[in-house]
Backbone as XML, in Angstrom:
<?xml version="1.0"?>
<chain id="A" units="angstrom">
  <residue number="1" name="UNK">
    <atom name="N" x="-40.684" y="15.813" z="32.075"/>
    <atom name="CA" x="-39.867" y="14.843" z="32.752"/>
    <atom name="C" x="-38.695" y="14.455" z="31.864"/>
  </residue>
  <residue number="2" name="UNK">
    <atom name="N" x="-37.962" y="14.549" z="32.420"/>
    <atom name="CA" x="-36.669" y="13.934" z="31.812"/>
    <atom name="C" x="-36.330" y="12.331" z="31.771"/>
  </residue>
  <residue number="3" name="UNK">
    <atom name="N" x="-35.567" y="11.896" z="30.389"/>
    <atom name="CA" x="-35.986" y="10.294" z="30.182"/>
    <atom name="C" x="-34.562" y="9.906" z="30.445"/>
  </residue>
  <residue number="4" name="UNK">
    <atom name="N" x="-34.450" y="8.530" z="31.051"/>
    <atom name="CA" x="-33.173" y="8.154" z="31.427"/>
    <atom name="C" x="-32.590" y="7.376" z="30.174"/>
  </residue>
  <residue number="5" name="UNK">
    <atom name="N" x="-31.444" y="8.290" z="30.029"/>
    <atom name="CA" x="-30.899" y="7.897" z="28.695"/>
    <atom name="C" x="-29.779" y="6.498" z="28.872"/>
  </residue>
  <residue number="6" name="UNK">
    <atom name="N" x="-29.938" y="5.370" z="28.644"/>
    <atom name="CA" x="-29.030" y="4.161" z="28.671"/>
    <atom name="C" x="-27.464" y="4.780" z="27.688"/>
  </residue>
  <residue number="7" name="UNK">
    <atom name="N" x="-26.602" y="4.392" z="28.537"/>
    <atom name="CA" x="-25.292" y="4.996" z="27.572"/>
    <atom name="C" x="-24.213" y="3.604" z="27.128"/>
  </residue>
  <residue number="8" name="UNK">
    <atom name="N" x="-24.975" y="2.327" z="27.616"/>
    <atom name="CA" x="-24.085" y="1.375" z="27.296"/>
    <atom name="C" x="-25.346" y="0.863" z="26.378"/>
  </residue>
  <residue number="9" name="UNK">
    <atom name="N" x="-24.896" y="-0.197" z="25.297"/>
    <atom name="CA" x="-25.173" y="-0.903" z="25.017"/>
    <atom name="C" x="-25.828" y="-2.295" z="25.727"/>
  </residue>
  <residue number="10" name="UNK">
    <atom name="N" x="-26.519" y="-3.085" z="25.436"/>
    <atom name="CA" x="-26.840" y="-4.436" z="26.297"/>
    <atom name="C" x="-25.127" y="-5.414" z="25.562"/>
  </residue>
  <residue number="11" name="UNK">
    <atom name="N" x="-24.865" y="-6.000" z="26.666"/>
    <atom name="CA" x="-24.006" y="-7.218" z="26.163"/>
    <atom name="C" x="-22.231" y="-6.157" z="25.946"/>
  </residue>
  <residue number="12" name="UNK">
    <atom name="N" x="-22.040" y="-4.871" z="26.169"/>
    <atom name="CA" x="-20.914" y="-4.560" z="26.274"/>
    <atom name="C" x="-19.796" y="-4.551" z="27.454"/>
  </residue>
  <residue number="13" name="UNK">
    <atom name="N" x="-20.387" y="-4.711" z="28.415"/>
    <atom name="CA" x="-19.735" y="-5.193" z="29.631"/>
    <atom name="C" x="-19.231" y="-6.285" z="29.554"/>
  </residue>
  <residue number="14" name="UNK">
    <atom name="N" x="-19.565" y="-7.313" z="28.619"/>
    <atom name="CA" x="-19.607" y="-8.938" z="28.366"/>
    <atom name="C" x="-18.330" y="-8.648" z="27.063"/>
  </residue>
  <residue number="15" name="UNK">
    <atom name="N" x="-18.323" y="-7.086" z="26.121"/>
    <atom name="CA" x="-17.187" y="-7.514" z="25.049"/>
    <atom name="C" x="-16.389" y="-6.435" z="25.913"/>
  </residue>
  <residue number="16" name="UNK">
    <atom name="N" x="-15.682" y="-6.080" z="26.757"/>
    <atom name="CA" x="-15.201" y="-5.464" z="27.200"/>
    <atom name="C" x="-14.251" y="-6.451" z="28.574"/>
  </residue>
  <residue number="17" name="UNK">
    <atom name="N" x="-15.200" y="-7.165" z="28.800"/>
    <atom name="CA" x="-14.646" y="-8.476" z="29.562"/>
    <atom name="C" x="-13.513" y="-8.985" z="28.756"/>
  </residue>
  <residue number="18" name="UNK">
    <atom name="N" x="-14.340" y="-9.612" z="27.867"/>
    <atom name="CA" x="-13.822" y="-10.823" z="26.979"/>
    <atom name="C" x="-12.190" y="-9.624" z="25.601"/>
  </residue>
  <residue number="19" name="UNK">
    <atom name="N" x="-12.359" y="-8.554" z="25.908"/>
    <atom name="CA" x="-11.266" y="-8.125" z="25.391"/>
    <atom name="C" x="-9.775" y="-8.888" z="25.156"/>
  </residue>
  <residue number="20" name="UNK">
    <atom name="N" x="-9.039" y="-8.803" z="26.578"/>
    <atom name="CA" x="-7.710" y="-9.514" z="26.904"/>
    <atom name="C" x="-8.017" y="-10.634" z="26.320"/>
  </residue>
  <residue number="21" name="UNK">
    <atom name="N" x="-9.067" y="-11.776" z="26.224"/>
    <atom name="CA" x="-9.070" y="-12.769" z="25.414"/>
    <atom name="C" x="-8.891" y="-13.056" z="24.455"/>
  </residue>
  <residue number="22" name="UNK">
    <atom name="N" x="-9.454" y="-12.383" z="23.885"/>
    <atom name="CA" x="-9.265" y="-11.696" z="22.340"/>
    <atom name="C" x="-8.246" y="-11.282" z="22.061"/>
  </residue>
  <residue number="23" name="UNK">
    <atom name="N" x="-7.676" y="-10.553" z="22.455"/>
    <atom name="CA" x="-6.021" y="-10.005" z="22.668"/>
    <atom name="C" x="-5.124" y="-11.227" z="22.292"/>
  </residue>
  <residue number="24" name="UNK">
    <atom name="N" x="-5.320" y="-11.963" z="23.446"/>
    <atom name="CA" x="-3.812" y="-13.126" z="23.666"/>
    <atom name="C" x="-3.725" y="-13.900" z="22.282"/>
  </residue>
  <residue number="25" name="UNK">
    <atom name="N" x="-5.482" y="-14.430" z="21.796"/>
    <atom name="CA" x="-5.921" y="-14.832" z="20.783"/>
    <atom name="C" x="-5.183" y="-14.812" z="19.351"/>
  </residue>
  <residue number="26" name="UNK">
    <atom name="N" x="-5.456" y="-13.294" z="19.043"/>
    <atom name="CA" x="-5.073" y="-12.582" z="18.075"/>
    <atom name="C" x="-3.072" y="-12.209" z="18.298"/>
  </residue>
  <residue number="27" name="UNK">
    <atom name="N" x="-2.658" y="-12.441" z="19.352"/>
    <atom name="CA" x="-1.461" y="-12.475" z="19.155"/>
    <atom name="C" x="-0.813" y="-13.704" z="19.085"/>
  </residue>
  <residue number="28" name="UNK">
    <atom name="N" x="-1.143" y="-14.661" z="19.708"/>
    <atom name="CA" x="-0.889" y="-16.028" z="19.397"/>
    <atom name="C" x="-1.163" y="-16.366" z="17.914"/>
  </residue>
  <residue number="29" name="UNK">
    <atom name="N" x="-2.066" y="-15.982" z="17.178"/>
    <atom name="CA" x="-2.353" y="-16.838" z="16.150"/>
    <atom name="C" x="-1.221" y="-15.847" z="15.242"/>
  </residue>
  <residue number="30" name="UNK">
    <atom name="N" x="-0.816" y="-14.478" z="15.681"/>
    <atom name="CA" x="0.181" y="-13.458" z="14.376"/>
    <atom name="C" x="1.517" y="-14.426" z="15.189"/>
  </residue>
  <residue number="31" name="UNK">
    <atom name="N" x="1.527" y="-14.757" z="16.263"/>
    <atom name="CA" x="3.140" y="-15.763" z="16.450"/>
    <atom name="C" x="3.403" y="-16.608" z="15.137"/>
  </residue>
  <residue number="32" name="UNK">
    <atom name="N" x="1.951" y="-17.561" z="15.376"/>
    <atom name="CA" x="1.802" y="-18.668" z="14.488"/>
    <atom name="C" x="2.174" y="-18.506" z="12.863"/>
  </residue>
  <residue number="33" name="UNK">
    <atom name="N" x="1.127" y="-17.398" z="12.632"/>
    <atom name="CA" x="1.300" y="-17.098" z="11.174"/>
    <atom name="C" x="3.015" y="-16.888" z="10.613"/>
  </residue>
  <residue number="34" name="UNK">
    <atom name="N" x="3.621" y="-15.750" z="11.879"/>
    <atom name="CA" x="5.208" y="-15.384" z="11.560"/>
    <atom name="C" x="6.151" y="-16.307" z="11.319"/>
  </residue>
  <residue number="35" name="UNK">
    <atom name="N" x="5.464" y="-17.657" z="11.893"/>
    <atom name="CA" x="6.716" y="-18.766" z="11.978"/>
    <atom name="C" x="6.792" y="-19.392" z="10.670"/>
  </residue>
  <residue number="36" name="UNK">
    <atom name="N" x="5.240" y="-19.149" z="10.168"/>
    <atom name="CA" x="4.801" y="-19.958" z="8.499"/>
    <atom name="C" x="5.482" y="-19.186" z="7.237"/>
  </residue>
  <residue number="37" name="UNK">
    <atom name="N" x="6.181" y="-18.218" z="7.796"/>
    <atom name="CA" x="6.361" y="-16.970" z="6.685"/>
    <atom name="C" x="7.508" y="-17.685" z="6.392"/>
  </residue>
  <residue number="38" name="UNK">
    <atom name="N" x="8.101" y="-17.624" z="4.676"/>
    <atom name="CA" x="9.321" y="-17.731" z="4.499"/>
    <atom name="C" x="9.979" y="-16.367" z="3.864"/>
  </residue>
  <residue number="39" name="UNK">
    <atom name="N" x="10.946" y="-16.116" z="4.739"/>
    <atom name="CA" x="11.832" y="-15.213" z="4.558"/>
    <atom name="C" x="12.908" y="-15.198" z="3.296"/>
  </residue>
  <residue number="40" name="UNK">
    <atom name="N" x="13.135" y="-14.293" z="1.860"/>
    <atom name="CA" x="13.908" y="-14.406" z="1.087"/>
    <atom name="C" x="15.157" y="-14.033" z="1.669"/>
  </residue>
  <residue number="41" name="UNK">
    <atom name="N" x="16.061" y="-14.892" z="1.242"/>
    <atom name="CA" x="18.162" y="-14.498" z="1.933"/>
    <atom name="C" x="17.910" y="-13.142" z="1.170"/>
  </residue>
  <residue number="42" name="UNK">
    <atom name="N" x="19.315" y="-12.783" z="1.601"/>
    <atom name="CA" x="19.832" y="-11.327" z="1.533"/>
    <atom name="C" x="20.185" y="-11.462" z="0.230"/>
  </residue>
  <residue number="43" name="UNK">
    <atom name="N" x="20.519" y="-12.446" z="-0.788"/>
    <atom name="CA" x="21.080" y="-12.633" z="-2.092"/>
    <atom name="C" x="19.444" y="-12.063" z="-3.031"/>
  </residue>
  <residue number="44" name="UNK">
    <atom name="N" x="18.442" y="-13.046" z="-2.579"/>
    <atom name="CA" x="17.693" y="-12.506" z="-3.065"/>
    <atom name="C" x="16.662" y="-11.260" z="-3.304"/>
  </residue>
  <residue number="45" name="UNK">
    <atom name="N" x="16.904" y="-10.309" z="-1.991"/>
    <atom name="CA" x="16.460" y="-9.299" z="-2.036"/>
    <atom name="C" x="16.993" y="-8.507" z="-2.677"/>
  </residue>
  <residue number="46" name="UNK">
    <atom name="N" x="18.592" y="-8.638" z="-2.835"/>
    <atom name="CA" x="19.599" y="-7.774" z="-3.170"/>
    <atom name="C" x="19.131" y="-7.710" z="-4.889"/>
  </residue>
  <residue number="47" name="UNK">
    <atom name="N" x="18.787" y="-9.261" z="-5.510"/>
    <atom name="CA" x="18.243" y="-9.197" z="-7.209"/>
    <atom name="C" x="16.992" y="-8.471" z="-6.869"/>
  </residue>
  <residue number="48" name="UNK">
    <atom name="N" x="16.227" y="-8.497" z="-6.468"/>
    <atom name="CA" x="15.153" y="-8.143" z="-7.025"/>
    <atom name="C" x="15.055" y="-6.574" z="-6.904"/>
  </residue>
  <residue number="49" name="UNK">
    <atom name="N" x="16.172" y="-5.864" z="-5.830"/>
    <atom name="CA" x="16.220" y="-4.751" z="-5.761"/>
    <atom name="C" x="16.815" y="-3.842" z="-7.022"/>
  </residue>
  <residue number="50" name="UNK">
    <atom name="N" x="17.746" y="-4.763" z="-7.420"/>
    <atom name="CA" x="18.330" y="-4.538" z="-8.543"/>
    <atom name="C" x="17.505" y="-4.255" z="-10.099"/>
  </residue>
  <residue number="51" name="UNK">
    <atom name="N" x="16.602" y="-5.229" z="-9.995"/>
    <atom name="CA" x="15.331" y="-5.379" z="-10.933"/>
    <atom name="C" x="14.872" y="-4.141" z="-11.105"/>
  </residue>
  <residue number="52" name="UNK">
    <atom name="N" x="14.241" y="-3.407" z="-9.580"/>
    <atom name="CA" x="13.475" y="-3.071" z="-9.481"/>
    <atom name="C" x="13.754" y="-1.463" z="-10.047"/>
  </residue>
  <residue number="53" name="UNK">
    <atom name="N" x="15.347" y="-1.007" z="-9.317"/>
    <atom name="CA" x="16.057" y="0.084" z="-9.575"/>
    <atom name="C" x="15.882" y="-0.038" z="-11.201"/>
  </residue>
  <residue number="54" name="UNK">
    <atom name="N" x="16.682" y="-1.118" z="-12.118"/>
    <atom name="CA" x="16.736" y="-0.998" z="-13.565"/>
    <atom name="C" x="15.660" y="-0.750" z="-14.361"/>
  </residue>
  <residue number="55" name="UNK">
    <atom name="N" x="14.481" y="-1.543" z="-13.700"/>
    <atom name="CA" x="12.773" y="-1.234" z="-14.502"/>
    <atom name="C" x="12.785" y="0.372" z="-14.317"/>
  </residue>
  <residue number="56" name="UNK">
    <atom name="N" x="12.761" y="0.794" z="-12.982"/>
    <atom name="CA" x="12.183" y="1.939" z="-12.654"/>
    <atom name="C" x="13.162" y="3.077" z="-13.866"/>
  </residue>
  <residue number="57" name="UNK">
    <atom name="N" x="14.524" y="2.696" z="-13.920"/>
    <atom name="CA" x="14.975" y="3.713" z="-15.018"/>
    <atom name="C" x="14.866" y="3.452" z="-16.542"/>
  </residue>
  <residue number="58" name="UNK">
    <atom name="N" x="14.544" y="2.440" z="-16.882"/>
    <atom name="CA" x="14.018" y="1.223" z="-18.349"/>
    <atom name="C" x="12.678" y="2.873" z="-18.093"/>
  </residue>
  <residue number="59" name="UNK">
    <atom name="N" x="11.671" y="2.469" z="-17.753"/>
    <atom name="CA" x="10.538" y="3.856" z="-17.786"/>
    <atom name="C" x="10.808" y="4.613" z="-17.906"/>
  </residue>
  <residue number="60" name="UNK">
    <atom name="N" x="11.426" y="5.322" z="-16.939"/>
    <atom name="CA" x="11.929" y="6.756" z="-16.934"/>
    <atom name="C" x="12.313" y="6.998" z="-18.467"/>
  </residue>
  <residue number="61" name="UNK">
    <atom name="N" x="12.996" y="6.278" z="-18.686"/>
    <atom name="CA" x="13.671" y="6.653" z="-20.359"/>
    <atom name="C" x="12.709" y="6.529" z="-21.282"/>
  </residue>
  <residue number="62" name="UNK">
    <atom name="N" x="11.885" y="5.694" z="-21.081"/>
    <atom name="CA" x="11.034" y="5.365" z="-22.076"/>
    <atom name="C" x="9.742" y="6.449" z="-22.145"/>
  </residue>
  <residue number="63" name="UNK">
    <atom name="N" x="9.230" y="6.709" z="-20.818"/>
    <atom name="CA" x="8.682" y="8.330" z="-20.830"/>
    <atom name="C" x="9.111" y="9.607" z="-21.001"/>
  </residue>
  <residue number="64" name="UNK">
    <atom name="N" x="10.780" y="9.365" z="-20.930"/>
    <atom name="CA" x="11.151" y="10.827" z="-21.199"/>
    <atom name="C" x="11.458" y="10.675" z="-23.230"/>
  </residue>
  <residue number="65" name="UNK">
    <atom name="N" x="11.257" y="9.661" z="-23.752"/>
    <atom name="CA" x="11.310" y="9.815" z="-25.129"/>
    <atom name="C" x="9.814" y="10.284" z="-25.719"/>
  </residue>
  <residue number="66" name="UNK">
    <atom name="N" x="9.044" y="9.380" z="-24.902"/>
    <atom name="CA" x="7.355" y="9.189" z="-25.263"/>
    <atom name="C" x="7.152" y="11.207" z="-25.101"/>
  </residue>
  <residue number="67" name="UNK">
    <atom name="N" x="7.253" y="11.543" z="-23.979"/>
    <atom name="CA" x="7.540" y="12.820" z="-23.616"/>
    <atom name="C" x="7.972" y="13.864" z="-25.204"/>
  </residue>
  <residue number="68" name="UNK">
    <atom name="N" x="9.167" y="13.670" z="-25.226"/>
    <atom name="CA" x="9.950" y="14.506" z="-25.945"/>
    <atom name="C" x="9.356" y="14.547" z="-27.396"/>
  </residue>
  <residue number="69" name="UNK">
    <atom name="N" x="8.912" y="13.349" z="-28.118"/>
    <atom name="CA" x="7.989" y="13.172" z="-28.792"/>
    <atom name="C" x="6.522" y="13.947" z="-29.034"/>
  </residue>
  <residue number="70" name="UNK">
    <atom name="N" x="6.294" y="13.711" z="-27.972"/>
    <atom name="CA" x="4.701" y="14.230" z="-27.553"/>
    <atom name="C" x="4.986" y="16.424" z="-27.606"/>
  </residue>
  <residue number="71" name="UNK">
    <atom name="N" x="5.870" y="16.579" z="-27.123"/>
    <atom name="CA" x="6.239" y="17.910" z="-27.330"/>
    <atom name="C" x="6.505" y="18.436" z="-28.394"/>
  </residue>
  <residue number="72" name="UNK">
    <atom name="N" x="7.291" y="17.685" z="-28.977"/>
    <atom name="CA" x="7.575" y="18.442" z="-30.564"/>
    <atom name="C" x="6.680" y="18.306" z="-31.378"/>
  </residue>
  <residue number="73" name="UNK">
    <atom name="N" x="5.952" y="17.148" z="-31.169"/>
    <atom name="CA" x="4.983" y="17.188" z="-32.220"/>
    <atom name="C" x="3.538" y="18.119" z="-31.782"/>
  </residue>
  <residue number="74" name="UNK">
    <atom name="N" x="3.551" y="18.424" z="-30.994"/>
    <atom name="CA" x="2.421" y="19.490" z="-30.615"/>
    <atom name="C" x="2.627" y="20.915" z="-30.557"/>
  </residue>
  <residue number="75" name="UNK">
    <atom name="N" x="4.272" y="21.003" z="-30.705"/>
    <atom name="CA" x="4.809" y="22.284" z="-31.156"/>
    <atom name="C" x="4.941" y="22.573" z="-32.551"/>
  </residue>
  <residue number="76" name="UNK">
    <atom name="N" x="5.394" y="21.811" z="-33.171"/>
    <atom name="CA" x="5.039" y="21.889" z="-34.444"/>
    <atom name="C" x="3.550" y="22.194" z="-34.920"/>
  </residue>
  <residue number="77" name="UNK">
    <atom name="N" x="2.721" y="21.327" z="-34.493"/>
    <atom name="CA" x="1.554" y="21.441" z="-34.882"/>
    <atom name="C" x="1.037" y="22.805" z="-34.284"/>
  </residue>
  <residue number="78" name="UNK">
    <atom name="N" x="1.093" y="23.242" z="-33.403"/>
    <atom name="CA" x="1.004" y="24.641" z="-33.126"/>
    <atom name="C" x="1.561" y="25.780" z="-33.499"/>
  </residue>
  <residue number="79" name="UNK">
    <atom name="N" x="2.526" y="25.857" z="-33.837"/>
    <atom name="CA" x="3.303" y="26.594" z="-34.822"/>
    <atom name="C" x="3.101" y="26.544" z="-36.434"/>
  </residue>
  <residue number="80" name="UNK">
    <atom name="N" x="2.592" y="25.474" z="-37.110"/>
    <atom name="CA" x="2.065" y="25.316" z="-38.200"/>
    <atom name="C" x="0.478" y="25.569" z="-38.333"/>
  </residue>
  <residue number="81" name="UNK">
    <atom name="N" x="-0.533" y="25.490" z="-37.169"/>
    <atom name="CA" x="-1.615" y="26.480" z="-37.130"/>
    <atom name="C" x="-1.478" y="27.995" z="-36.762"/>
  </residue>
  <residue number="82" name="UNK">
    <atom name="N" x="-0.576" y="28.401" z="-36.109"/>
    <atom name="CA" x="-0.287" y="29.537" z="-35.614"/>
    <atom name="C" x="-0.005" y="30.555" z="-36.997"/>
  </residue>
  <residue number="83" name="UNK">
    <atom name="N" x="0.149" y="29.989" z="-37.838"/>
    <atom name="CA" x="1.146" y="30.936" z="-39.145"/>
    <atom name="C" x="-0.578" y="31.346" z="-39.768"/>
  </residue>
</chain>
């Protein structure tokens, strides 16, 4: 005999209802939250972008020395075991 297999859950008809509720819910309260946000002016995005560009090349330089370093001295040292 074949067994009758249940394909819903108990109580999902009930979260499937209550969806759109949930919905309006969750968008009302991201309204709410958006209005609490403070937005930085355009002056200040513009510094920190600036920051961000100068750090990022401040590294760059500072790894391409750490780098250049790290090479010669492992060439050397390989070349002075190599002999």
């Amino acid at each position: 005999m074949a067994a009758i297999v249940q394909t819903t859950k108990p109580g999902t008809l009930e979260s499937i209802k209550q969806w759109p509720e949930i919905t309006r819910n969750y968008i009302a309260d991201l309204q709410l939250e958006m209005k609490r946000v403070t937005w930085p002016t355009r002056a200040q995005v513009q510094a920190t972008t600036a920051i961000v560009i100068i750090t990022v090349f401040a590294f760059a330089a500072y790894f391409k020395i750490v780098d250049e370093i790290i090479v010669n001295s492992v060439g050397k040292l390989y070349s002075t075991l190599a002999k």
